[in-house]
Backbone as JSON, one array per atom type, in Angstrom:
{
  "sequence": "XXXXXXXXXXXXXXXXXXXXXXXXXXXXXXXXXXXXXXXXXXXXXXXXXXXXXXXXXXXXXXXXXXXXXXXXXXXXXXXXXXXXXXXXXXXXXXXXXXXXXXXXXXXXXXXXXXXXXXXXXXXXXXXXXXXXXXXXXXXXXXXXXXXXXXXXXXXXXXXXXXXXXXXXXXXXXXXXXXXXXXXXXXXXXXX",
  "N": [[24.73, 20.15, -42.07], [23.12, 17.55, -43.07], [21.73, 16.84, -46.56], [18.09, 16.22, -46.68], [16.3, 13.8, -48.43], [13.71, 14.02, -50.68], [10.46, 12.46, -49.17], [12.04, 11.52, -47.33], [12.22, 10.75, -43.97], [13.02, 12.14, -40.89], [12.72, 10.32, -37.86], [12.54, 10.99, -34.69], [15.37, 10.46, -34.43], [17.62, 8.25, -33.35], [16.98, 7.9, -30.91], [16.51, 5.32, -28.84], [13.75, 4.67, -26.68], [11.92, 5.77, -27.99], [9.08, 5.7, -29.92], [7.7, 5.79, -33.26], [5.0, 6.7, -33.9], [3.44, 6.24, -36.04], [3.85, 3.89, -36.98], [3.43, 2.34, -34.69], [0.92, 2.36, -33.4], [-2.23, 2.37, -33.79], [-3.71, 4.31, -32.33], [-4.39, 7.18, -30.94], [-3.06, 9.91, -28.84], [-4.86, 10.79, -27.13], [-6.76, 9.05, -26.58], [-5.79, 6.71, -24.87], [-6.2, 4.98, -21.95], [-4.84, 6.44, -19.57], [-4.07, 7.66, -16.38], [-3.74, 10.72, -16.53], [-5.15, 11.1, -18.56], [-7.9, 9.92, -17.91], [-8.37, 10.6, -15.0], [-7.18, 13.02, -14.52], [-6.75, 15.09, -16.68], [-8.95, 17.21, -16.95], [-8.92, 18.48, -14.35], [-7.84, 20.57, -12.94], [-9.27, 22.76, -11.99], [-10.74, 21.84, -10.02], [-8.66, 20.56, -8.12], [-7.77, 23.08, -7.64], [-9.23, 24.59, -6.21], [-9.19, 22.76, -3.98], [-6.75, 23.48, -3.28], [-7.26, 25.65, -2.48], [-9.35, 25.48, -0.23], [-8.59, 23.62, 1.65], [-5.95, 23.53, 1.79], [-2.5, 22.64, 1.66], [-1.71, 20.52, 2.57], [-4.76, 19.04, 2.66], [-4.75, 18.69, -0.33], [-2.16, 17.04, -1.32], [-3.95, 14.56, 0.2], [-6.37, 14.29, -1.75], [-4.44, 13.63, -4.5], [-3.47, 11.57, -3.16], [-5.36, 9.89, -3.08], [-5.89, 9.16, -5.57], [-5.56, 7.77, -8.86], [-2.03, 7.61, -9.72], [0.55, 9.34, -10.88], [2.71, 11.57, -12.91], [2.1, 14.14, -12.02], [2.2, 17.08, -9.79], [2.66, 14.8, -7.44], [5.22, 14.22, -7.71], [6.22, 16.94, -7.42], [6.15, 17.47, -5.15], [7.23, 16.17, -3.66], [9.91, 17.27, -4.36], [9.79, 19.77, -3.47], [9.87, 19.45, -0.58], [12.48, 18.6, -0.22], [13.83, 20.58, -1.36], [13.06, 22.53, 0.59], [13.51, 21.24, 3.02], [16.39, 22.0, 2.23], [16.77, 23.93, 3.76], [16.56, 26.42, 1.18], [15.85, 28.74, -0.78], [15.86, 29.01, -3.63], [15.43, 27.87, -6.94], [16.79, 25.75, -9.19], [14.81, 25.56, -12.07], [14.07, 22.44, -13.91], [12.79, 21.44, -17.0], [11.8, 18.33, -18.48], [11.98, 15.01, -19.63], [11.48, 12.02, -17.9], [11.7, 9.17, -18.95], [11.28, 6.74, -17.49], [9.04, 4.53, -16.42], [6.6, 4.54, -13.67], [8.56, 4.83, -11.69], [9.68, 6.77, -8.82], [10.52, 10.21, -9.42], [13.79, 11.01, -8.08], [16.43, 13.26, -7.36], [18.07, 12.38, -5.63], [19.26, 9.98, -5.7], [19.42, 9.51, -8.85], [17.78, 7.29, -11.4], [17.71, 7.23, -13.94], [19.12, 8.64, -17.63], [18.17, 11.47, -17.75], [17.65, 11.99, -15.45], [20.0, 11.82, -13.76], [21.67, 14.19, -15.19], [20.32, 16.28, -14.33], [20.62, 16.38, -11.7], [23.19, 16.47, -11.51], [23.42, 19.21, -12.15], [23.11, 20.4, -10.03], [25.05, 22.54, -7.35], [26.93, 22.51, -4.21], [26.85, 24.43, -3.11], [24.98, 25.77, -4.23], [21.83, 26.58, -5.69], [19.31, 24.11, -5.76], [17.85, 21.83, -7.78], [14.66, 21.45, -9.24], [13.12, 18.95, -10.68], [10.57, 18.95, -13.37], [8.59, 16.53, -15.32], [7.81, 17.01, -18.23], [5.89, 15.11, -19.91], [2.99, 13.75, -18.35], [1.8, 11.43, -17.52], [3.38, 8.29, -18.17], [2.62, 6.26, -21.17], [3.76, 4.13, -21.83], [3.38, 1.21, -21.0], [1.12, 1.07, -22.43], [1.45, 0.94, -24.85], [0.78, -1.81, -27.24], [2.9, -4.04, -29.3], [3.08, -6.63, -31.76], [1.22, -8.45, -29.95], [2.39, -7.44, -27.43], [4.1, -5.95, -24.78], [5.34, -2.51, -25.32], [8.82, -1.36, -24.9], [8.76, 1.22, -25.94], [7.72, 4.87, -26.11], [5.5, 6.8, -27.57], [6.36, 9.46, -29.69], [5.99, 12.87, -28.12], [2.9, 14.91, -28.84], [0.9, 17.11, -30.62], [-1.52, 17.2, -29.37], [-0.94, 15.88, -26.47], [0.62, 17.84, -25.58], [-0.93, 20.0, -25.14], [-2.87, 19.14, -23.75], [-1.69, 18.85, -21.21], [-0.23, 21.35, -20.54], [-1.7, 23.65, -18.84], [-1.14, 21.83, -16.59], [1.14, 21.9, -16.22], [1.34, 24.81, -15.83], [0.36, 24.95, -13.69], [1.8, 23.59, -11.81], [3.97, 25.42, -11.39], [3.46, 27.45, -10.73], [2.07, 26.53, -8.23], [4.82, 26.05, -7.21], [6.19, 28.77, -7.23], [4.32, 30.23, -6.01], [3.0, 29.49, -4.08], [4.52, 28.08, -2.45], [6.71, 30.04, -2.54], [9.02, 29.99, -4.02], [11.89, 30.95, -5.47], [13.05, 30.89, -8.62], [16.04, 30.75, -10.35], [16.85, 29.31, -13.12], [15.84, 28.3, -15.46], [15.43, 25.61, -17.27], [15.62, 23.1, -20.65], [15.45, 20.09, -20.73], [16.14, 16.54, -22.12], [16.83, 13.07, -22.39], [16.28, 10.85, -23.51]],
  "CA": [[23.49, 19.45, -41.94], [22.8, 16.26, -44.08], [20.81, 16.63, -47.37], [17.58, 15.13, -46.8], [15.56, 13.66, -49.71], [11.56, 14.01, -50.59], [10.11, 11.37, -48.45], [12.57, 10.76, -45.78], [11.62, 11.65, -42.86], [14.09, 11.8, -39.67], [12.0, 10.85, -36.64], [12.98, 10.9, -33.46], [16.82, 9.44, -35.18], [19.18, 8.16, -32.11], [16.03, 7.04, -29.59], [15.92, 3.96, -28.75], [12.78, 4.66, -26.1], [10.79, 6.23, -28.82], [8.18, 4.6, -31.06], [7.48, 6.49, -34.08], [3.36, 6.65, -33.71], [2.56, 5.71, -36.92], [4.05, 2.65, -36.94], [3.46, 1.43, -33.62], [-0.3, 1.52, -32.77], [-2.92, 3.88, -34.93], [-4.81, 5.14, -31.22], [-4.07, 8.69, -30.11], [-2.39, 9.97, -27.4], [-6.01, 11.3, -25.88], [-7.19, 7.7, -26.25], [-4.74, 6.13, -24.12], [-6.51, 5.13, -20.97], [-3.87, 6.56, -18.54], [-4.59, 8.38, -15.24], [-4.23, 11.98, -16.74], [-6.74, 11.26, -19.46], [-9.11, 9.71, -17.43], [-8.92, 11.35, -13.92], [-6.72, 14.32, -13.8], [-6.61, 15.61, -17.33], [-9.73, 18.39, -16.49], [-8.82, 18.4, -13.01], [-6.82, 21.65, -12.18], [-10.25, 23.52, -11.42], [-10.78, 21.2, -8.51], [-7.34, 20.8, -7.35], [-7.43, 24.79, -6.97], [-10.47, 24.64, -5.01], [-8.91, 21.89, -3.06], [-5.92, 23.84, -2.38], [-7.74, 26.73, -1.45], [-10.21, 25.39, 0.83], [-8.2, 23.08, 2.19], [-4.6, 24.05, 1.74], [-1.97, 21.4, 1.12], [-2.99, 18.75, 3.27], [-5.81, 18.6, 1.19], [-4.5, 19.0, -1.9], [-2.07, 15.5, -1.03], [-4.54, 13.71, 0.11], [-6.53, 14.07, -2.62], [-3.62, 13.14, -5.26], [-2.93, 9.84, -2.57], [-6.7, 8.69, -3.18], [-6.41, 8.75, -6.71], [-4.32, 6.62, -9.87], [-0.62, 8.0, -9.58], [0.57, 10.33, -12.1], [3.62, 12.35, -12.36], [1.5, 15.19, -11.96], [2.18, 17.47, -8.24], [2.86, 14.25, -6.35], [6.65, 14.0, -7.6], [6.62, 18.01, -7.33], [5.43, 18.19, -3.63], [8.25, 15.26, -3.0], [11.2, 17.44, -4.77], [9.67, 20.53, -3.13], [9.61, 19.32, 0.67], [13.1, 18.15, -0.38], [14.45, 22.08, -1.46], [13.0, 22.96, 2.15], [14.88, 20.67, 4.29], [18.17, 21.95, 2.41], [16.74, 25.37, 3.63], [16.69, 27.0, 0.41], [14.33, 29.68, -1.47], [15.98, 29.45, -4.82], [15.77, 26.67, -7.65], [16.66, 25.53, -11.06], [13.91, 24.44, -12.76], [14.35, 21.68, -15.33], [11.82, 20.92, -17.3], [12.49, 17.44, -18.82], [11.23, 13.9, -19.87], [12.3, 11.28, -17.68], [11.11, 7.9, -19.73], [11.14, 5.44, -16.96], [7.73, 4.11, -15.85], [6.25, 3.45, -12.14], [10.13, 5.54, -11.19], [9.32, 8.05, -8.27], [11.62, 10.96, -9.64], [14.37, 11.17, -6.97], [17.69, 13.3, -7.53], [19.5, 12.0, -4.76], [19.17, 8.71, -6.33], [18.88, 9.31, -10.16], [17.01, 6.25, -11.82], [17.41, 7.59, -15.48], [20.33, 9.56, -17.78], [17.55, 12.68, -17.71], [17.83, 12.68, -13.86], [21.38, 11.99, -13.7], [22.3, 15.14, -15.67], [19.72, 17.52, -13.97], [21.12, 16.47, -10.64], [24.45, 17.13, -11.77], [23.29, 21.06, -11.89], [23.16, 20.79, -8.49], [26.47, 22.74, -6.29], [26.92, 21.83, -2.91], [26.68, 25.88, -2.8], [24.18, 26.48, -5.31], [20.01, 26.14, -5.62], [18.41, 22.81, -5.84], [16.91, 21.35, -8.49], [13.28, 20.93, -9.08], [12.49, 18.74, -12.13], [9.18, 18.49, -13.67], [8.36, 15.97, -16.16], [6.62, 17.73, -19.29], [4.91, 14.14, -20.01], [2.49, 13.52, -17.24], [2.09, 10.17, -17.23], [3.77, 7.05, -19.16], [1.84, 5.52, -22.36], [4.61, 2.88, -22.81], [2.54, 0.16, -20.48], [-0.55, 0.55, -23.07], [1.61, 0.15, -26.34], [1.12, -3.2, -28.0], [3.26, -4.36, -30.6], [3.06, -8.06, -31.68], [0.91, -8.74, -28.59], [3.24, -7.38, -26.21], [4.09, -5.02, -24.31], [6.8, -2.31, -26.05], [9.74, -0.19, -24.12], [8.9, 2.11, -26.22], [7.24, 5.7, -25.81], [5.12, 7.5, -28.91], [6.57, 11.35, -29.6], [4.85, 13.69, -27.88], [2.73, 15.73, -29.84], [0.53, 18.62, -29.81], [-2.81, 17.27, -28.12], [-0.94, 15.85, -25.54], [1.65, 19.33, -24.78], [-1.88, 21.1, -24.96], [-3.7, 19.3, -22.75], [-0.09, 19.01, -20.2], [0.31, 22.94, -20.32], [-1.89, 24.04, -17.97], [-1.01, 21.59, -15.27], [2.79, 22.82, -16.24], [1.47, 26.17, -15.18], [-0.76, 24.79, -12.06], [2.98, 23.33, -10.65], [4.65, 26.3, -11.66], [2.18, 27.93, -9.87], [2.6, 25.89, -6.64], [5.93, 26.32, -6.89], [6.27, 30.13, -6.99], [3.23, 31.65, -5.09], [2.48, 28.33, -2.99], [5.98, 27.43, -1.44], [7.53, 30.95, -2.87], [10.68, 29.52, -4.29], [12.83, 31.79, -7.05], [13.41, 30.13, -9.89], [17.05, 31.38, -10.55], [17.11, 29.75, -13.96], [14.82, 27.26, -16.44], [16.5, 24.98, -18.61], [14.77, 22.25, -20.97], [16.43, 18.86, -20.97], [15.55, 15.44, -22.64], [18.06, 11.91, -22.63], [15.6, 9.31, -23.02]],
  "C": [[23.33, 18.51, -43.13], [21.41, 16.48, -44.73], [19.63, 15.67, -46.87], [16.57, 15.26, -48.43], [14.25, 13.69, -49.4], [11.59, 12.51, -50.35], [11.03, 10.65, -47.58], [12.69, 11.9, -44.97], [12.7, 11.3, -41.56], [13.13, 12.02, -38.61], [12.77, 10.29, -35.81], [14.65, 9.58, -34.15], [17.62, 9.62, -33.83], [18.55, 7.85, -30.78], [15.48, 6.34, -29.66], [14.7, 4.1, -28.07], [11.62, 5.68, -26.62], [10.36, 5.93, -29.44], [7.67, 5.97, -32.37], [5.9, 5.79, -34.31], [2.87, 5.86, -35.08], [2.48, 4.33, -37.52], [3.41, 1.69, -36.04], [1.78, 1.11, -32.95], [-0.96, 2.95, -34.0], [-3.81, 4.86, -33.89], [-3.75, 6.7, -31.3], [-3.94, 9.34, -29.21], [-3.51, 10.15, -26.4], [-6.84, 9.71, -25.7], [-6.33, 6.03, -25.52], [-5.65, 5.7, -22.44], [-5.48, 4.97, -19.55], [-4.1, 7.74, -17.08], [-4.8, 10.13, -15.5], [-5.39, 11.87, -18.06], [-8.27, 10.68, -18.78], [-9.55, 10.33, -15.86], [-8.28, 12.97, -13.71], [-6.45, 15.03, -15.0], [-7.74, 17.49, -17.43], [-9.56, 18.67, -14.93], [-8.51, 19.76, -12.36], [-8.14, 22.42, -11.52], [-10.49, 22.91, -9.87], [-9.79, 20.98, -7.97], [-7.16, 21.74, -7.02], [-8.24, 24.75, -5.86], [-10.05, 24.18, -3.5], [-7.95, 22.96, -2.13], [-6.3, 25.17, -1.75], [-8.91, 26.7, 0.11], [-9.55, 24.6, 2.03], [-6.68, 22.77, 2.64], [-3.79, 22.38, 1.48], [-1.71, 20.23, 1.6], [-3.83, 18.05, 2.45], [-5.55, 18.18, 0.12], [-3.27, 17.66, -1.89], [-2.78, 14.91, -0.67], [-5.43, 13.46, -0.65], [-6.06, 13.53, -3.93], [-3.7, 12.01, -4.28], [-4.05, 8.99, -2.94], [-6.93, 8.63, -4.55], [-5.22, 8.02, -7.79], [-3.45, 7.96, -9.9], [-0.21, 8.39, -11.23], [1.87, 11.25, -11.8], [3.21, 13.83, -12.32], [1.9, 15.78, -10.28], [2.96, 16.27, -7.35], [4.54, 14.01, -6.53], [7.05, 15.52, -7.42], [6.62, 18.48, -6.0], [6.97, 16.98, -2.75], [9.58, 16.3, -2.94], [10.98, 19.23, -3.6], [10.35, 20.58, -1.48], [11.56, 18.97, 0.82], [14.42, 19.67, -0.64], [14.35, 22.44, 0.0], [13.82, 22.45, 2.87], [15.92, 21.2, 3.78], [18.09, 23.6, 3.17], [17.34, 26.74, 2.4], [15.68, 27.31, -0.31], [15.06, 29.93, -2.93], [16.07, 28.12, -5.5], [16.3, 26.47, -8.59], [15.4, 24.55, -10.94], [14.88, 23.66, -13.91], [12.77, 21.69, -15.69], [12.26, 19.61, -18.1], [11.41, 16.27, -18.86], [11.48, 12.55, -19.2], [11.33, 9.9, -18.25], [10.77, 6.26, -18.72], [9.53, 5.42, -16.0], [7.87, 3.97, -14.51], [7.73, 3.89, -11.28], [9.55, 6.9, -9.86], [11.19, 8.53, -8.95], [12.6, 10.96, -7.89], [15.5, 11.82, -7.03], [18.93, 13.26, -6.7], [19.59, 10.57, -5.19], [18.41, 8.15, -8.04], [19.07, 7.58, -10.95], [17.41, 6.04, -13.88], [18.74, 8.67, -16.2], [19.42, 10.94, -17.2], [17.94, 13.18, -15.91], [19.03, 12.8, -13.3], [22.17, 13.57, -14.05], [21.13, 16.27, -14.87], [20.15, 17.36, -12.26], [22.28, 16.66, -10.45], [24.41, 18.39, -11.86], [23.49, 21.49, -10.74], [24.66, 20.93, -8.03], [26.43, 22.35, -5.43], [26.47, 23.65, -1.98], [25.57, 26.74, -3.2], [22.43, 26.08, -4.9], [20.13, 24.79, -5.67], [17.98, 22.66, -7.01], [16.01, 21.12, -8.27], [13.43, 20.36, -10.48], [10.95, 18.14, -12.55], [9.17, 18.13, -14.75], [7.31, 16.34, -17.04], [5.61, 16.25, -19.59], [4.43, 14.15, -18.58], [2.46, 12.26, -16.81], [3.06, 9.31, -18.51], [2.82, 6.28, -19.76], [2.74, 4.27, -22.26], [3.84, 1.58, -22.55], [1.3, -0.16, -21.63], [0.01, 0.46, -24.46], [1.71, -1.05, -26.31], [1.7, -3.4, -29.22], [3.71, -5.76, -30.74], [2.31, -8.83, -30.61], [1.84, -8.73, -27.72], [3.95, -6.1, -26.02], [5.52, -4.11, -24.87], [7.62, -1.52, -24.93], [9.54, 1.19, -24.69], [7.69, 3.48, -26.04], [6.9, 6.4, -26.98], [5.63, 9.06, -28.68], [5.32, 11.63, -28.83], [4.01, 14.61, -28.94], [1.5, 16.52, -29.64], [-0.93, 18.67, -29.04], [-2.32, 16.87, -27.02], [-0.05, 17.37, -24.78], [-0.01, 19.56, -24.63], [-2.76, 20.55, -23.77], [-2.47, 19.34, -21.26], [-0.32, 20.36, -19.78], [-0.14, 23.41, -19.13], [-1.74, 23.4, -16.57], [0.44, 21.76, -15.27], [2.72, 23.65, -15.27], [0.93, 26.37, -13.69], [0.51, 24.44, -11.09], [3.99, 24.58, -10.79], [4.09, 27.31, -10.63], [2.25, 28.1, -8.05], [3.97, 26.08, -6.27], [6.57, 28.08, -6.62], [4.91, 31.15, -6.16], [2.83, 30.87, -4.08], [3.38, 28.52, -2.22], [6.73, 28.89, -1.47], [9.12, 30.67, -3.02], [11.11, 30.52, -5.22], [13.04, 30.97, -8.03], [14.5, 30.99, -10.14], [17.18, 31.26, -11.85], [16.02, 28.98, -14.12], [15.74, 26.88, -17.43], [15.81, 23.22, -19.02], [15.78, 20.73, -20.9], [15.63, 17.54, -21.38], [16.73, 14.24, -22.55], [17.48, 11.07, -22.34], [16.68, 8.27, -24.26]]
}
């Protein structure tokens, strides 16, 4: 491991599609006006409701009438997608895929992150499900120089905290909703 010295700091060293926050704007990830901070960040209470009163009918057409989010609506795609292969077992990933406005797809990975979690997949084996620990994409609302950056601020611990529980709301859907197995869990990142 390479000596480091007082006052250097190794952030995010070797990603290009990461902005080191303190440089790049001085807002905060909860002041971002992006669809989970403004419509679906308190949401899970009413999405339960939804899916209980109204089962999952409901519970898509409610996500279709509102701003797009990689929240459920790329989990209900990858889900419907395990079914047709007729299979009750998955790998989860959990993972970051960095590309904006991208429906996740792993028959047609978009991104390295989706490339390598669709490579888990046998022709014999479970399915992949991957769920994107960021919910939505910030990169659209960084400005740097007046203009728009490629790049994406670390995550950090108000946004995991407010994330978690809709982690556990698709985790959720995925094991007591659909009743899939989760065979393994494995974290992955290659932005």
């Amino acid at each position: 491991m390479r000596p480091v010295a007082d006052g250097d700091v190794l952030r995010n060293a070797g990603s290009k599609n990461t902005r080191d926050d303190t440089k790049s704007t001085d807002k905060k990830w909860f002041e971002f006006e992006t669809p989970m901070n403004t419509q679906w960040r308190h949401s899970i209470p009413e999405v339960k409701r939804i899916l209980d009163e109204e089962g999952l009918a409901g519970l898509h057409a409610a996500l279709s009438s509102e701003p797009r989010t990689r929240w459920i609506s790329e989990l209900l795609a990858q889900v419907k997608r395990v079914l047709s292969k007729g299979k009750s077992e998955i790998i989860l990933v959990l993972g970051f895929c960095p590309l904006d406005d991208k429906m996740l797809d792993l028959d047609r990975p978009t991104c390295r992150t989706i490339k390598v979690a669709s490579g888990l997949e046998m022709p014999d084996g479970p399915p992949v499900i991957l769920l994107d620990l960021r919910k939505d994409c910030i990169r659209r609302h960084l400005v740097s120089d007046g203009k728009e950056t490629d790049g994406c601020m670390p995550m950090g611990a108000e946004e995991e905290k407010a994330f978690l529980p809709h982690l556990a709301f698709e985790i959720y859907l995925i094991t007591q909703i659909f009743e899939l197995d989760v065979s393994s869990v494995i974290g992955f990142s290659d932005t």
